[in-house]
Residue, then its C-alpha position, 0 to 999 in steps of 0.5 A: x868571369x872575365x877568364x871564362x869569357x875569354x875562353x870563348x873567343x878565338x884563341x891563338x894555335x897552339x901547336x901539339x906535339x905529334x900523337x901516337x894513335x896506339x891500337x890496342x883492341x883486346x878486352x880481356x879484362x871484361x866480362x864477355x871481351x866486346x871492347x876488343x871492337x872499340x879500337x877498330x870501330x873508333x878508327x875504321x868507321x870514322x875520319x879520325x886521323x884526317x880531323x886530327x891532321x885538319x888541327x895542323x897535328x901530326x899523328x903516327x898510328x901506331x897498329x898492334x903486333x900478332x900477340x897470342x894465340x889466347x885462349x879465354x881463361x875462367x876458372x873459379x877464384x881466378x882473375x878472368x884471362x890474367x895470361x892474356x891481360x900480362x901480355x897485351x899489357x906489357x906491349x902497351x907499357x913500351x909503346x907508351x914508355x916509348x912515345x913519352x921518350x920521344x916527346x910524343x902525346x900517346x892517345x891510347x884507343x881501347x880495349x878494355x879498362x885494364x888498358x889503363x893500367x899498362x899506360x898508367x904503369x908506364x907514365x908512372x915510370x918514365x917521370x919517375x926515372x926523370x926524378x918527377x914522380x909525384x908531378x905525374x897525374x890522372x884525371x879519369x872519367x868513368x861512371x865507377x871506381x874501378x876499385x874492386x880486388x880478389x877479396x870481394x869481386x863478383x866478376x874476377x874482371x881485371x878492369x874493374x880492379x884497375x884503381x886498386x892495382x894501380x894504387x896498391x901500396x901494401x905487402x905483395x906477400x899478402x894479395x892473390x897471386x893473380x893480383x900480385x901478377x896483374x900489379x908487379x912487373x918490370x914497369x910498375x913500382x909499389x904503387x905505381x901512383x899516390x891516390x892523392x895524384x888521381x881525381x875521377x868524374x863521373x861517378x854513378x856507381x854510389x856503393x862503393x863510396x864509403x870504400x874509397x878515400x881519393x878524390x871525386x865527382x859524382x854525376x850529382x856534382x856535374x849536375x849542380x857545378x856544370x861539368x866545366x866546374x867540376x872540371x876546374x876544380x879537380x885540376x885545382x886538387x891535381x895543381x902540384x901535378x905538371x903532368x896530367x893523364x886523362x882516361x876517358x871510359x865511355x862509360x861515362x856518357x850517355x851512350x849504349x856503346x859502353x860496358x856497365x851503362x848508366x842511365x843519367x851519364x854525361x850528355x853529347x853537350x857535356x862531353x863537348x864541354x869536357x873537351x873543351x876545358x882539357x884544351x883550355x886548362x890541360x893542353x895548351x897550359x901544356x899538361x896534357x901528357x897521353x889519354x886512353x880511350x876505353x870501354x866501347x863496345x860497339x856491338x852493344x850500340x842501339x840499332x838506331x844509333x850505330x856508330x854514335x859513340x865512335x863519332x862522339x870519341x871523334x868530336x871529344x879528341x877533335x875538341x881537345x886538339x883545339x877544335x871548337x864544335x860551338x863555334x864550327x861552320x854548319x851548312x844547312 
């Protein structure tokens, strides 16, 4: 209790290494390729590298190349834009493999789900080539598992299947062909991370739960234990990790400006919260090691809420760079 307490005082700086503020504004791993605005909202109708530079952080934007001309791909059996996904993706991989060698905290703003599984990838390989492997972890944030395959998908979308790529340990021999593509390339090994090293939180979706066998919260946890307390005990899971990857899907709050909304997601003082206790418990224990921001859609917000969910994702980095909102100087 003391330690809690003491959270909530004046803490000491503690400096960030510098971030790389990676655009990557492509959704071809959805439905109908909305998240490709997510990247540009979040940075072009906010203020966030001025907040960030305020927190005495020193951030690169990073803008990316003329990749393409890509053409939507849907035919039957097929996973949709598979093409487009392997370039987009492959690009991001050396982006973020590049910005770890360098000491720098990659904050990836998507795009789409299947995003995560080029950073993911790509962590994965540089603590592996530093003999780290198995202290690489991911704390992801999503209201579903992400962990739908060939064999059984609706939607052939590639970021619902983004868990299952990246846990894939089984003979390559024997997956759909754009699967086996969508997982083995020159940065990802077989699997490019344990299920042991991954906890989500969030989870709405319940159908799929008798299928998975890692790690998670559901919204009924966040509910009894507070989000700080689910927070805690998933790093407690992840406590042989050193090095710790969030991915935050918008999905997993209260906000229209997201694939696959859930009524009952997280709340603006939840996802403050969250924020608050990946500064506490991941940054300044420094663990913190790159986040990706993933699945806005800005032209599915609300009328009367335009431009929330960029302000959110603004509030959310501010307070896990070390801003506090509860205790912040208000006018009014």
């Amino acid at each position: 209790m003391q330690e809690i307490l003491q959270s909530r005082k004046r803490l000491d700086f503690y400096q960030s290494p510098d971030i790389d503020l990676i655009l990557c504004p492509w959704g071809f791993g959805g439905t109908d390729n909305l998240a490709q605005e997510g990247a540009h909202s979040i940075l072009g109708d906010t203020e966030l590298i001025r907040a960030l530079e305020a927190l005495k952080v020193k951030v690169n934007l990073i803008e990316p190349p003329s990749l393409g001309p890509f053409e939507i791909q849907e035919s039957p059996n097929r996973i949709r834009n598979i093409e487009a996904i392997t370039s987009v993706n492959n690009w991001l991989k050396e982006q973020v493999y590049l910005s770890r060698g360098m000491g720098h905290l990659p904050v990836v703003l998507g795009g789409d789900a299947s995003l995560s599984i080029a950073s993911i990838s790509a962590l994965s390989n540089f603590y592996r080539d530093q003999g780290k492997a198995d202290e690489f972890g991911v704390l992801w944030f999503s209201n579903h598992f992400e962990n739908s395959a060939p064999e059984f998908t609706k939607s052939w979308n590639a970021n619902r299947m983004a868990l299952t790529a990246l846990t894939y340990d089984g003979d390559l021999n024997n997956v759909h062909e754009d699967f086996k593509t969508l997982i083995s390339d020159k940065f990802t090994s077989i699997p490019a991370i344990k299920k042991k090293n991954i906890v989500q939180i969030g989870i709405n979706h319940r159908s799929a739960q008798d299928s998975v066998d890692h790690e998670y919260f559901v919204m009924e946890d966040i509910g009894e234990l507070g989000i700080s307390g689910c927070v805690i005990m998933a790093l407690e899971k992840l406590a042989h990790c050193k090095h710790i990857h969030v991915v935050l899907d918008l999905n997993v709050f209260d906000l229209s400006a997201v694939s696959n909304y859930s009524l009952g997601q997280m709340n603006y003082r939840e996802a403050i919260s969250m924020a608050r206790s990946l500064d506490l418990k991941l940054r300044r224990m420094n663990k913190l090691v790159s986040i990706d921001v993933v699945e806005h859609c800005p032209s599915r917000e609300a009328w009367d809420k335009r431009g929330e969910a960029a302000e959110w994702v603004v509030d959310i980095l501010e307070n896990i760079f070390g801003a506090n909102v509860f205790n912040v100087a208000r006018k009014y």
